[in-house]
TIPA-861324 format. One line per 2 residues: their letters; for each residue x, y, z of N, C-alpha, C. Coordinates in steps of 0.1 Angstrom, whole numbers. Atoms other than C-alpha are relative to their C-alpha. Last residue first. Example, Ala and Ser with C-alpha at 12.3 -4.5 7.8 and 13.67 -1.06 7.14 Angstrom:
// TIPA-861324
SA) -9/-11/0/137/-11/71/-8/11/8 ~ 9/-12/0/123/-45/78/9/12/0;
// end
This chain:
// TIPA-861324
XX) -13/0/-2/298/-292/-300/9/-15/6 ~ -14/-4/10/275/-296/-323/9/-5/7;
XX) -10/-15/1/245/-310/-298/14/-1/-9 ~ -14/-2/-3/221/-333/-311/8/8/1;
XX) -16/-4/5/189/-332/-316/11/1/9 ~ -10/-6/-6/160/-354/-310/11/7/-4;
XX) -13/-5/-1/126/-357/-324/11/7/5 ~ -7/-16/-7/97/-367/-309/15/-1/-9;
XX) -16/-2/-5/78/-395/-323/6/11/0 ~ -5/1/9/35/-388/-322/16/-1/2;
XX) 6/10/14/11/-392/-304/8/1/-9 ~ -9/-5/15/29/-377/-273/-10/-12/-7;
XX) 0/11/13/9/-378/-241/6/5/-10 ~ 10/0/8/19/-356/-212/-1/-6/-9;
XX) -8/6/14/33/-364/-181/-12/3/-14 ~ 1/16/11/15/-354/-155/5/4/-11;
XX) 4/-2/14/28/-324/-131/-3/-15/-3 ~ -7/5/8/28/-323/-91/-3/1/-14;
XX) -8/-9/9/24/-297/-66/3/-14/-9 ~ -16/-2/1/1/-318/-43/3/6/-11;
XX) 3/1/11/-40/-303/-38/17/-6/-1 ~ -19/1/5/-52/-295/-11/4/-10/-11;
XX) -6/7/10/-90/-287/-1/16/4/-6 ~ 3/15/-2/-105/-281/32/8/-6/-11;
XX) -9/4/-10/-97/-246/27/6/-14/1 ~ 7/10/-1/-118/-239/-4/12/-9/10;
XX) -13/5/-7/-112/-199/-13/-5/-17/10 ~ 1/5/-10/-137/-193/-44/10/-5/10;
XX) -5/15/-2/-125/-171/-69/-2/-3/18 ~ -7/-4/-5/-148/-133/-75/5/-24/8;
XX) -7/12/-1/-169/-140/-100/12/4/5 ~ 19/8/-1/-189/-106/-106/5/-9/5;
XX) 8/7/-11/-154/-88/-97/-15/-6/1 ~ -14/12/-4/-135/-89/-129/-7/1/14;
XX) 2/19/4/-173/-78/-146/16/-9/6 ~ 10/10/-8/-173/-45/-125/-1/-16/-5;
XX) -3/5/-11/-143/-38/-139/-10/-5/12 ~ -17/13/0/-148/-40/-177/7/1/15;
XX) 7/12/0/-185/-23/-173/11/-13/3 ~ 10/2/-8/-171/11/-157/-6/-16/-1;
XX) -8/1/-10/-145/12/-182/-5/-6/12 ~ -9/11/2/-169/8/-211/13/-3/13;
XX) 6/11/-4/-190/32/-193/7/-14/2 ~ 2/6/-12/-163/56/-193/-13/-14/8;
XX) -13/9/-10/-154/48/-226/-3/2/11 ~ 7/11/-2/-194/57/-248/16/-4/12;
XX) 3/3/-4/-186/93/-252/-1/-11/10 ~ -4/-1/-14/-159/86/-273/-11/5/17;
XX) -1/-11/-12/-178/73/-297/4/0/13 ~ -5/-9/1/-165/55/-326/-7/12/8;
XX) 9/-12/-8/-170/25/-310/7/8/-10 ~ 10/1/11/-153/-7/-333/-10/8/5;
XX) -6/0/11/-119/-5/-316/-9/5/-11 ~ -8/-11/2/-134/-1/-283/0/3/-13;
XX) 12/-10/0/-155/-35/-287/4/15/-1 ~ 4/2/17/-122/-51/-300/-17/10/3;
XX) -8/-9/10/-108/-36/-263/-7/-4/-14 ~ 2/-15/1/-133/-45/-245/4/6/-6;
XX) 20/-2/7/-133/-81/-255/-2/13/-1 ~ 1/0/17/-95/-83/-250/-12/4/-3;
XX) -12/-15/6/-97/-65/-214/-3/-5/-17 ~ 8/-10/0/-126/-93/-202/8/14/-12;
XX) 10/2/11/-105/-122/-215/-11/13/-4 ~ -6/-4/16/-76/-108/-197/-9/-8/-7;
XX) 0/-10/-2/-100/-103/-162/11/4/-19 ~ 16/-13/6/-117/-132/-169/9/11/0;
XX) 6/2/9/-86/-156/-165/-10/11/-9 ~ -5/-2/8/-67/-135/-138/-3/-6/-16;
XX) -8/12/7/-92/-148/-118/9/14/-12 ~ 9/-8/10/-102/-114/-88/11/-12/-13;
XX) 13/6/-1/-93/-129/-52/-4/-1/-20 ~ 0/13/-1/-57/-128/-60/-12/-5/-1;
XX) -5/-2/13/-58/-88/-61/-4/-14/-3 ~ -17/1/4/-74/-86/-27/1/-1/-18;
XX) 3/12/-3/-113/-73/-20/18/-3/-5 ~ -6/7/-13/-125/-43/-14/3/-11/1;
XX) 9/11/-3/-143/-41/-49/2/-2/17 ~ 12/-4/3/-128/-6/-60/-10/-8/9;
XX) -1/-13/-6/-93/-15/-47/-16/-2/1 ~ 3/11/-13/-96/-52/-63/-4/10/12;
XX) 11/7/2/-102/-34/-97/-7/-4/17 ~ 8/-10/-4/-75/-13/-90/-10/-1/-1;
XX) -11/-12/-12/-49/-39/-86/-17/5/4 ~ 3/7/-12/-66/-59/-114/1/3/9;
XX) 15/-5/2/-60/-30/-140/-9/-10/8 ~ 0/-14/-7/-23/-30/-122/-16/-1/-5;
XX) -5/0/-16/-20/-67/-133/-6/12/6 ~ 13/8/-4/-35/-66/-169/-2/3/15;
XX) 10/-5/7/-7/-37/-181/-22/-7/8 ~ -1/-8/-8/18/-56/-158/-13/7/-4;
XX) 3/7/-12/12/-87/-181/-6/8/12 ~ 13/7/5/15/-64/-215/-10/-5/14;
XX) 10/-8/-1/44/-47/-200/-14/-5/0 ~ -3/-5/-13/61/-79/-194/-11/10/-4;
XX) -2/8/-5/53/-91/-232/-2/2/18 ~ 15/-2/5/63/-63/-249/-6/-8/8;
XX) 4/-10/-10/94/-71/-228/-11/3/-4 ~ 1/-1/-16/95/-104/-238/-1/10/3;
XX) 12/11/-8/83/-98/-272/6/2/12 ~ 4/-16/2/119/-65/-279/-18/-9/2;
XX) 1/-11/-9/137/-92/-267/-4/7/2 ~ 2/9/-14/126/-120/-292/3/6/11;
XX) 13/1/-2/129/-89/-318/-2/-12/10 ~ 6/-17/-8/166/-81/-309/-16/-5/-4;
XX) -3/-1/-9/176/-122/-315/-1/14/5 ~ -12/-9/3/158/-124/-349/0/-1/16;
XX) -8/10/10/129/-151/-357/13/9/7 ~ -14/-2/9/104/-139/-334/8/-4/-3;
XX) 2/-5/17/67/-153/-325/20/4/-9 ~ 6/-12/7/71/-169/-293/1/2/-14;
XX) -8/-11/0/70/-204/-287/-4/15/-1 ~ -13/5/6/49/-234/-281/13/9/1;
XX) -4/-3/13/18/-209/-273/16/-9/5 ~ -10/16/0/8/-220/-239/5/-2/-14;
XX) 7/9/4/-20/-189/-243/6/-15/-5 ~ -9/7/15/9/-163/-240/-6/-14/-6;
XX) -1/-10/14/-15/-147/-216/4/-5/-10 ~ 14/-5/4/-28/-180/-200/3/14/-7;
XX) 6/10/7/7/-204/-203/-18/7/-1 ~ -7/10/9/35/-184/-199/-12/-4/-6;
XX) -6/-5/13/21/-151/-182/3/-8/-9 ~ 9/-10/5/-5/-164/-158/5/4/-15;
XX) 7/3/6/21/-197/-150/-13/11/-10 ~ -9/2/7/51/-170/-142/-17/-12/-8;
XX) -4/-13/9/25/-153/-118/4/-5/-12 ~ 14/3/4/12/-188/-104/0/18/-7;
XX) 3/15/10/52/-195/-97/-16/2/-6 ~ -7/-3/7/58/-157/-78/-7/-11/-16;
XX) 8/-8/10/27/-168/-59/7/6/-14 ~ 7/7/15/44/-198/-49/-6/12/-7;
XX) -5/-4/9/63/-172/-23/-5/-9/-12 ~ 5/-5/16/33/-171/-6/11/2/-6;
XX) 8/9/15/44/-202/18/-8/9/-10 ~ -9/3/6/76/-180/34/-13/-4/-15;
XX) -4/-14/14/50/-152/48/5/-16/-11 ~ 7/-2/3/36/-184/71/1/13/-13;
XX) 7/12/7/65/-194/80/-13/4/-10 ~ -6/1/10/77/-160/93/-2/-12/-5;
XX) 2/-8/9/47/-154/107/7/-2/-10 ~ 10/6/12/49/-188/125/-3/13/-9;
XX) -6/11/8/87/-176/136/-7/-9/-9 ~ -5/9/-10/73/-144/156/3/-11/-18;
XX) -1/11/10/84/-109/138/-4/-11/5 ~ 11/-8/9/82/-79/161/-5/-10/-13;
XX) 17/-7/-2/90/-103/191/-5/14/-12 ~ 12/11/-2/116/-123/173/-12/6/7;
XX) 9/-4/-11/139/-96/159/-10/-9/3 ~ -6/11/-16/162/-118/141/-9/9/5;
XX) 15/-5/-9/141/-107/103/6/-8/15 ~ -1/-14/-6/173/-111/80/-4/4/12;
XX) 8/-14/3/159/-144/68/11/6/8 ~ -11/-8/-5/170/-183/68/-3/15/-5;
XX) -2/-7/12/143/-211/65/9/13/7 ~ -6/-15/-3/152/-245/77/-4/10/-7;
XX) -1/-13/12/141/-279/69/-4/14/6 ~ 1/-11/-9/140/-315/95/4/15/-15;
XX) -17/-3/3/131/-343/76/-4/16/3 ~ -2/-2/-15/92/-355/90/19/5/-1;
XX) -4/13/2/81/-360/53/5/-1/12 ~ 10/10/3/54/-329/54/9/-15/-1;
XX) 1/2/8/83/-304/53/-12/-14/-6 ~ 5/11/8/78/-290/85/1/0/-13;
XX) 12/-1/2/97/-257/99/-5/-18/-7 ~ 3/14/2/126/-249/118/-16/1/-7;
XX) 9/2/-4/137/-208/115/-6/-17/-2 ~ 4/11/6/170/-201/114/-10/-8/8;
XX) 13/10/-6/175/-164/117/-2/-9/-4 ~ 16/2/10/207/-153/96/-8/-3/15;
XX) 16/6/-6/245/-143/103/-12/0/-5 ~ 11/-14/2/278/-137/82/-14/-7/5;
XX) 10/8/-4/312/-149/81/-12/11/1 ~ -6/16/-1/344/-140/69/-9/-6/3;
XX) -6/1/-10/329/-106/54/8/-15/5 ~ 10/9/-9/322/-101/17/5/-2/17;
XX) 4/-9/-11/346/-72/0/-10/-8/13 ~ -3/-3/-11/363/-97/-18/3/10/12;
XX) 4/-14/-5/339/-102/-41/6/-3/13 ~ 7/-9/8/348/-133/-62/0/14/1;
XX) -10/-4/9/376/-143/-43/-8/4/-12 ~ -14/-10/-7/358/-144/-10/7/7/-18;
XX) 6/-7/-3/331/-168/-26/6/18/1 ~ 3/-3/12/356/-191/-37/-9/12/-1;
XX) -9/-8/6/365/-192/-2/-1/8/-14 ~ -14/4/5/340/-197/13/6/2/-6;
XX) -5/-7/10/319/-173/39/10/-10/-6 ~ -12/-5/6/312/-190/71/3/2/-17;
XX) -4/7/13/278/-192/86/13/6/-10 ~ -11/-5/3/266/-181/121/6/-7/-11;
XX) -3/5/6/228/-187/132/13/7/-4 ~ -6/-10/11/206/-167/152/11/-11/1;
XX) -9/-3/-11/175/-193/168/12/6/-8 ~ 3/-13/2/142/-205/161/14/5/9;
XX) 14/-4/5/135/-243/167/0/15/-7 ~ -1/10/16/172/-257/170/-12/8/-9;
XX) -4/12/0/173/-226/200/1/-7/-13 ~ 19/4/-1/179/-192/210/1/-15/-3;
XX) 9/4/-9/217/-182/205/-16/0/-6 ~ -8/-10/-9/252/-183/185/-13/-1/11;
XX) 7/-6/-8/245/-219/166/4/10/12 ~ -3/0/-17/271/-228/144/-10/9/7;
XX) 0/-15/-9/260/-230/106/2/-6/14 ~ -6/4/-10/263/-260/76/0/15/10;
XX) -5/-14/-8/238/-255/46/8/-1/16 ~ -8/4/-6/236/-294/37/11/12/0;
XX) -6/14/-7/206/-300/29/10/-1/6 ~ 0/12/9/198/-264/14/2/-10/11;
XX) -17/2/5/184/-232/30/3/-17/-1 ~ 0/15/-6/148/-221/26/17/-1/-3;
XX) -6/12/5/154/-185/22/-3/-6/5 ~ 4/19/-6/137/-153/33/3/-9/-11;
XX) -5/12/11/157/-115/29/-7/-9/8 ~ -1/16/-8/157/-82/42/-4/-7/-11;
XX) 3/7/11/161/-42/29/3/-17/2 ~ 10/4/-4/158/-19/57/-7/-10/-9;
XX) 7/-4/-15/177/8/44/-11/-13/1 ~ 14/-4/4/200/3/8/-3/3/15;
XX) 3/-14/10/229/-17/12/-13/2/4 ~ -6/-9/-6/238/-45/38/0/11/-13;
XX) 3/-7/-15/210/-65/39/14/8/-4 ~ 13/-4/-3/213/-74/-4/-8/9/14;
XX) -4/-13/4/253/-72/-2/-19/2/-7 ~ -9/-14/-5/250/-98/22/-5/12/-4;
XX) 4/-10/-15/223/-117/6/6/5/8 ~ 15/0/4/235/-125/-30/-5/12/14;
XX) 0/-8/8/274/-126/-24/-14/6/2 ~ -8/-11/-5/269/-150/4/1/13/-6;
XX) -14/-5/-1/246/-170/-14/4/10/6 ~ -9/-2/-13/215/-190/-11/12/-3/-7;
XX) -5/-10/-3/198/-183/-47/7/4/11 ~ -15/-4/9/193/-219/-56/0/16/0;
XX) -13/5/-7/171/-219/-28/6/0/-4 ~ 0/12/2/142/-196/-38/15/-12/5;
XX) -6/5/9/142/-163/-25/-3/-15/2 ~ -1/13/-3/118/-141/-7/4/-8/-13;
XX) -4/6/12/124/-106/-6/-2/-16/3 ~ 1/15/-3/109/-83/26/1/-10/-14;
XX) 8/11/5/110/-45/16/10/-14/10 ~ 8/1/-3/118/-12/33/-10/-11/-2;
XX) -1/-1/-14/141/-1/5/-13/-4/12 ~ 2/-9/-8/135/-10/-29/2/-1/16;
XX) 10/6/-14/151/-41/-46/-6/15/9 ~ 12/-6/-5/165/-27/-74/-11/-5/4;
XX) 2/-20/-8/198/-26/-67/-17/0/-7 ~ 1/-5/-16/195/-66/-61/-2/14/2;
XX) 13/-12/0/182/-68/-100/5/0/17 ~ 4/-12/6/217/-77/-110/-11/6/1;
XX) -5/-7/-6/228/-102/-85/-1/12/-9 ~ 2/-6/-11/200/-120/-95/8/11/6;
XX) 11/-8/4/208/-123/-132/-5/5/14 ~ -5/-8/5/238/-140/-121/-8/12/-8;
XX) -2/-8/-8/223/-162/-97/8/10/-7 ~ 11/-7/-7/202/-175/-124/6/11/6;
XX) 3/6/-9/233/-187/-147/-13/12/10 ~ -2/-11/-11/233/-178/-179/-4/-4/9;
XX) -11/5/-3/236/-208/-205/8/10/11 ~ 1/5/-9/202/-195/-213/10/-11/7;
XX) -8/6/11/212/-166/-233/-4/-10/12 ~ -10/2/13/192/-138/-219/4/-13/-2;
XX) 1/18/12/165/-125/-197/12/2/-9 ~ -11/2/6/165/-98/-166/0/-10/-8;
XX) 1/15/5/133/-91/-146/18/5/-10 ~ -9/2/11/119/-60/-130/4/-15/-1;
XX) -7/-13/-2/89/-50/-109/12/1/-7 ~ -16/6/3/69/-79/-120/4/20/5;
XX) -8/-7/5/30/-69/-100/17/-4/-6 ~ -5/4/10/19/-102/-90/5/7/-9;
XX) 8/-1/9/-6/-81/-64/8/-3/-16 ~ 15/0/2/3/-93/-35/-8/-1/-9;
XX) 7/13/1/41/-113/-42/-20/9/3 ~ 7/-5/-17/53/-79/-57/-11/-16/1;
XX) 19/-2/1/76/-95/-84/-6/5/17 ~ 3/-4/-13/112/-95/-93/-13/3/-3;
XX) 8/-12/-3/119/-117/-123/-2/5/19 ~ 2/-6/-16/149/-137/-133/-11/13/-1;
XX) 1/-14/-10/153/-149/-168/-3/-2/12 ~ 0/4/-10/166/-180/-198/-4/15/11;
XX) -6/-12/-2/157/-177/-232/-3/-1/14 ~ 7/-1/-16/154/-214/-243/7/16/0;
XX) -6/-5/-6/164/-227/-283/-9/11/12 ~ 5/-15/-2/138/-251/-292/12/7/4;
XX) 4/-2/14/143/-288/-296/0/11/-4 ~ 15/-8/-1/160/-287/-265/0/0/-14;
XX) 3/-15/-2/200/-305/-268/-17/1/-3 ~ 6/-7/10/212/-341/-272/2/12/12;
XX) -3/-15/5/246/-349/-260/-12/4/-5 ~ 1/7/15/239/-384/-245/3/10/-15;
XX) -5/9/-4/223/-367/-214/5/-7/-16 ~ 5/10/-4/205/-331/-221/12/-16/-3;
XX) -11/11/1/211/-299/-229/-2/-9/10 ~ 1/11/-10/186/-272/-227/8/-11/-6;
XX) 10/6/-4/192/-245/-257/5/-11/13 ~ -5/14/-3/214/-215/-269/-10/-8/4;
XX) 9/10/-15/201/-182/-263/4/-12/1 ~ -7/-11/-15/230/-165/-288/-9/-3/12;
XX) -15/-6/2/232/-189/-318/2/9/12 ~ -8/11/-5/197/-208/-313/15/3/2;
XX) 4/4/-16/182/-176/-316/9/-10/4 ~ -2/-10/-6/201/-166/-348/-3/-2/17;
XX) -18/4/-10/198/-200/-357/9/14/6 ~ -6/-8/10/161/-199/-358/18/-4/1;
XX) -11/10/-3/136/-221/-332/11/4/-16 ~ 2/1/16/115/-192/-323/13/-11/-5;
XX) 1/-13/15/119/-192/-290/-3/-10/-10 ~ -4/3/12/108/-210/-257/0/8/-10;
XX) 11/-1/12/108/-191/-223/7/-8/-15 ~ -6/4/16/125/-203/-192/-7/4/-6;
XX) 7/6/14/122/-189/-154/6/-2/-16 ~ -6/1/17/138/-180/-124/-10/-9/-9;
XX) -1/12/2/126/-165/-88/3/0/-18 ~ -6/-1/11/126/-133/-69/2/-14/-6;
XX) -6/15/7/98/-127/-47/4/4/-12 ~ -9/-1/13/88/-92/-29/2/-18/1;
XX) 0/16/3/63/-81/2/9/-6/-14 ~ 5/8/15/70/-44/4/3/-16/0;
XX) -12/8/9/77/-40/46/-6/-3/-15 ~ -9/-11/1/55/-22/72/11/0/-16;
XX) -7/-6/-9/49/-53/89/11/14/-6 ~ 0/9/-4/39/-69/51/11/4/15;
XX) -12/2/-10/24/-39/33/3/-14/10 ~ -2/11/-4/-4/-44/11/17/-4/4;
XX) 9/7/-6/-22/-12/13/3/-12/1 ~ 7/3/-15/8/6/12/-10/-3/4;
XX) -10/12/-7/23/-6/-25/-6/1/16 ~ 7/-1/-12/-11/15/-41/7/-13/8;
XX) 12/-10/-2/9/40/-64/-5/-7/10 ~ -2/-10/-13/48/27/-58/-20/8/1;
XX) -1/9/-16/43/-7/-77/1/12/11 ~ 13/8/-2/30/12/-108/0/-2/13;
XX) 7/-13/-5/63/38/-108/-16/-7/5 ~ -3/-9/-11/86/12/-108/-12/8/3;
XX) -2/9/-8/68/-12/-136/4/5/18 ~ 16/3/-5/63/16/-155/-2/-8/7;
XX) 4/-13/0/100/26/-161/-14/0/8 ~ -9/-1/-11/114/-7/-162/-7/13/5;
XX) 6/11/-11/87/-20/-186/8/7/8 ~ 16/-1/0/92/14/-209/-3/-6/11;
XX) 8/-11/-9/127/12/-211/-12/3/8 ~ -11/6/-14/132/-25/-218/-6/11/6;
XX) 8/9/-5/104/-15/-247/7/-6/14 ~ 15/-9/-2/126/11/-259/-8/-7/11;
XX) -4/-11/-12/155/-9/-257/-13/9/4 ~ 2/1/-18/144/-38/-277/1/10/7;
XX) -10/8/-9/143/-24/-316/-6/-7/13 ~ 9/0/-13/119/0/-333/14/-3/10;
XX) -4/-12/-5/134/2/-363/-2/-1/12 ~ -13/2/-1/130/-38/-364/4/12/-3;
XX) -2/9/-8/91/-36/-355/18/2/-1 ~ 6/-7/-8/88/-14/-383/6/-1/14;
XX) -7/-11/-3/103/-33/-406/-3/8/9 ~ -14/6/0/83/-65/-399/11/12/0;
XX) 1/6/-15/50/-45/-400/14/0/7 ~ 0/-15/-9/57/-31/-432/8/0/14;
XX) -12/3/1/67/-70/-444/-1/20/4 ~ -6/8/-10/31/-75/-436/17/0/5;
XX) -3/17/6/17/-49/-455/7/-8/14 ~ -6/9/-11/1/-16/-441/0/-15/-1;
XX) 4/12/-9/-12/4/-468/9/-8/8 ~ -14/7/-6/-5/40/-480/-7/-13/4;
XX) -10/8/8/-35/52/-505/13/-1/8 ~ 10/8/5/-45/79/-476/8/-8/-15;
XX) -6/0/10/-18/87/-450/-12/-9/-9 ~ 2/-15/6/-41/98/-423/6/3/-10;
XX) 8/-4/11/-53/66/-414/4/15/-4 ~ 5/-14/0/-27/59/-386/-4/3/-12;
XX) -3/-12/5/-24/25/-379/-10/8/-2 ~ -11/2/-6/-36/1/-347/10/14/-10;
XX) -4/-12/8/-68/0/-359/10/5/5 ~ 0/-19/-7/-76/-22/-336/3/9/-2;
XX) 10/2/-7/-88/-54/-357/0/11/12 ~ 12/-2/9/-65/-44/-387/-12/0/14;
XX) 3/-16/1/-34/-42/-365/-7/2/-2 ~ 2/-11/-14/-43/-73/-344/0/11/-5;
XX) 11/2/-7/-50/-97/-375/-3/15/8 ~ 9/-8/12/-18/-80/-394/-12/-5/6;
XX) 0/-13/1/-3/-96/-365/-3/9/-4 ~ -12/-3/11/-17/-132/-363/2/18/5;
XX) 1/-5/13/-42/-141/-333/16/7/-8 ~ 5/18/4/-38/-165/-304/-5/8/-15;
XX) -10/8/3/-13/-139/-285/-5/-15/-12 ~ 6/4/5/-35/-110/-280/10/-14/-8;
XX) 10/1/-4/-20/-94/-252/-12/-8/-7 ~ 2/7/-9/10/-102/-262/-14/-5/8;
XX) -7/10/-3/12/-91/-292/0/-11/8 ~ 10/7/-1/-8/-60/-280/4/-17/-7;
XX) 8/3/-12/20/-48/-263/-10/-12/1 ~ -9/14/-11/44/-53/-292/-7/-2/8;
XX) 4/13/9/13/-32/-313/6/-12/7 ~ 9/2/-7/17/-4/-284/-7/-12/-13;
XX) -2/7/-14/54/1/-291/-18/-5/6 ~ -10/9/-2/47/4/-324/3/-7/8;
XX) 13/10/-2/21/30/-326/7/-15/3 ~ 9/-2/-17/46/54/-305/-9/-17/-7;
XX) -4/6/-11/70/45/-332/-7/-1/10 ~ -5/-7/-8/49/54/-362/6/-6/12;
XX) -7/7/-14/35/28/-384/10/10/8 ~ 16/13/-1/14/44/-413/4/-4/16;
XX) 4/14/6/49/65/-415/-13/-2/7 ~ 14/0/-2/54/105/-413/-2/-14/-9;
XX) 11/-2/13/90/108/-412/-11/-4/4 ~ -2/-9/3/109/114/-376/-12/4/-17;
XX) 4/0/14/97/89/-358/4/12/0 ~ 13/-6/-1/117/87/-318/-1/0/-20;
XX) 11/11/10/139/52/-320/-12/10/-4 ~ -3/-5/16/172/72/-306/-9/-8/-11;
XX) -4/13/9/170/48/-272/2/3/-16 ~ -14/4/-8/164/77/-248/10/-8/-11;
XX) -13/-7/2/142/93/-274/11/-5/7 ~ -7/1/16/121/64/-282/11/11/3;
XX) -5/14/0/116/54/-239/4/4/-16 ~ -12/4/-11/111/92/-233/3/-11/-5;
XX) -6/-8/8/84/93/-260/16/2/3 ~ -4/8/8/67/65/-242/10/5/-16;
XX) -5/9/-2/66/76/-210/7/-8/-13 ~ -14/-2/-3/56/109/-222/9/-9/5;
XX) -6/0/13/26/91/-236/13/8/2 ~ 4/-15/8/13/81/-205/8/-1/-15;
XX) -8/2/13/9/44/-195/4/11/-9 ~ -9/12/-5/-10/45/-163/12/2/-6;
XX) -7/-3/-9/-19/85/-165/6/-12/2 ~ -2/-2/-13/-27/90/-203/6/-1/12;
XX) -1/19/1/-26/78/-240/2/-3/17 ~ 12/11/-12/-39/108/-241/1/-6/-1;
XX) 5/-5/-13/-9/131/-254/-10/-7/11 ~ -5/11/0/-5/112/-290/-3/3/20;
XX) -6/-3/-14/-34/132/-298/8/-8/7 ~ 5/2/-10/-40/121/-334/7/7/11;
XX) -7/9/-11/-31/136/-364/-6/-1/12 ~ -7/-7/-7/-62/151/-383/15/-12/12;
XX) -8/-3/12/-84/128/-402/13/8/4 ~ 3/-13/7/-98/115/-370/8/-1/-9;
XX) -7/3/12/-98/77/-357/1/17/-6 ~ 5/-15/3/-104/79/-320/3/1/-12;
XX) 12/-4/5/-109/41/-310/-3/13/-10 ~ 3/8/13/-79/31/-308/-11/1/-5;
XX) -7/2/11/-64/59/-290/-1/-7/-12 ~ 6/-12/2/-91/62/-263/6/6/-13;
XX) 12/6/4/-89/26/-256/-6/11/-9 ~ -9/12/10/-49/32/-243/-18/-1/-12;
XX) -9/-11/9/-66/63/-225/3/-10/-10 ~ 4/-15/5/-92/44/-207/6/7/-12;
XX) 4/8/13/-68/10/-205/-9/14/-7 ~ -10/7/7/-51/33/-178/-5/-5/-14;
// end
């Protein structure tokens, strides 16, 4: 994967390059496919070609605490073979906005699928892809283009987010933090409306675990009843109402009526529709429910299903990896224009997945899980090798460099420290200074 990607920036010849080895993770037919689908393939012979393009948004992300003209110059990112041409900043800028989002939508969707299917059967869960779908916020570029179609957080008294918010839904493989797909936009979009758009691609044969503002009728119906063997786990709310059909308070199948409003959405839903409701502790002694697919009780027992429910935080220590250690808690992202803030987040996603899968196969190597191996070192390791890449000009010298960049994500392999727990809470952060509020227009 990084191999090939390393084998591009390094290789500088006078001759066009081989766009061809950019190889098996990330090939280059993937990414010729994503310009021609989307009508972005280069036709004239620019410094910035579209292939190099989509692999500058990548590194964007991947390198999030340096400038852009930083990143192109430091990986030689253009194509030397136009001599006297130079690569200005306002190049860049055009470039980027030939380019567009779609490509890059393409690309993650594309690679994302095909990653999660190479080693999904080593961490099967009874047979079942392990899956979490949960929602997130990113801050933009605070523009009025952005602020004009993301809109922002609104608040008591009419202010509004300093920042205009781009609101999404990701599907993720809870093992290996793989995103499998995701959906972002205007954050006046409601979650479950992004959810009910990645349900078709939930693969078959999987186990989903949702968060609670996702119990709906709509949602997980027509999630178990499509596709083959495709289930569901919920905590369900305070004051989820059900009539017990049999087993008991503790573990027992559940009957829940369909309402109206519901009906008149999609009125293909049924009048009612069953669950497993499994009792579990919430540490305050108030009784809390989780609601699954999974009624077979002896191929499933009810501490397994407990026990699956509490990795769905992993989804949440995914969403921290990408917000605040790839994207280095950067304030915002970089773009001013409502298609380039699209055309980041998915740069962005790949980027993440990019790290992810080269952890995957790391953890393969090492025998050891995905989780074991810090997502810290392993994207500090990648940047380092890569600027070392950049500045090899022998090819020769990459399988070492490969060889050295995964044995170092297992030298330090994260200690597991049972004994210790820790509560889910945030501190408040200090302000030194007065905050400014605004006010909403309307």
């Amino acid at each position: 994967m990084f191999s090939d990607a390393l084998s591009l920036a390094i290789d500088l010849p006078r001759s066009p390059p081989d766009w061809r080895r950019l190889g098996n993770e990330l090939p280059f037919e993937w990414i010729e496919a994503a310009l021609e689908a989307k009508g972005k393939a280069s036709i004239r012979r620019r410094r910035l070609p579209a292939q190099q393009v989509v692999w500058l948004v990548i590194a964007l992300a991947l390198y999030r605490h340096l400038s852009i003209k930083e990143i192109l110059d430091d990986l030689d990112l253009a194509v030397p073979e136009l001599e006297g041409v130079y690569v200005t900043a306002s190049a860049v800028c055009q470039a980027r906005q030939r380019l567009g989002a779609e490509p890059l939508r393409w690309l993650f969707e594309c690679s994302a699928q095909a990653w999660h299917q190479e080693d999904h059967s080593a961490y099967l869960f009874h047979g079942m892809s392990l899956l979490a779908m949960d929602g997130t916020t990113l801050r933009l570029a605070d523009s009025e283009a952005n602020r004009t179609h993301f809109g922002a957080q609104k608040y008591a008294a009419g202010r509004v987010a300093n920042h205009p918010q781009a609101k999404g839904v990701t599907l993720t493989a809870v093992p290996t933090h793989l995103i499998l797909d995701a959906r972002f936009g205007p954050y006046a979009t409601s979650e479950a409306s992004f959810a009910k758009d990645l349900i078709g691609s939930i693969p078959d044969s999987s186990l989903t675990i949702f968060d609670s503002g996702f119990l709906s009728a709509e949602i997980l119906c027509n999630l178990a009843g499509q596709g083959h063997c495709r289930h569901y786990l919920i905590p369900a709310k305070s004051n989820t109402r059900w009539k017990l059909i049999e087993g008991t308070v503790e573990d027992g199948l559940v009957e829940m009526e369909v309402s109206d409003s519901a009906m008149r959405k999609d009125p293909t839903l049924p009048a009612s529709w069953r669950a497993r409701a499994v009792r579990i502790g919430d540490g305050t002694g108030a009784l809390k429910y989780l609601l699954t697919s999974l009624t077979d009780k002896k191929t499933i027992t009810a501490k397994q299903v407990v026990d699956c429910y509490w990795r769905r935080w992993a989804i949440e220590t995914s969403y921290r990896e990408l917000k605040q250690t790839m994207l280095g808690s950067a304030h915002t992202l970089r773009s001013m224009t409502v298609d380039g803030t699209m055309q980041e987040i998915w740069g962005a996603l790949i980027a993440y997945n990019l790290v992810r899968i080269e952890i995957a196969k790391a953890a393969l190597e090492a025998k050891c899980q995905p989780t074991d191996i810090s997502f810290v070192l392993a994207l500090h390791t990648i940047q380092f090798e890569l600027f070392i890449a950049a500045a090899t000009q022998a090819q020769g010298k990459l399988p070492a460099t490969l060889s050295r960049l995964r044995a170092r994500l297992v030298l330090d392999l994260k200690t597991q420290r049972p004994d210790r727990e820790f509560e889910r809470v945030v501190k408040a952060k200090a302000q030194r200074y007065p905050v400014t509020r605004l006010m909403s227009s309307a």
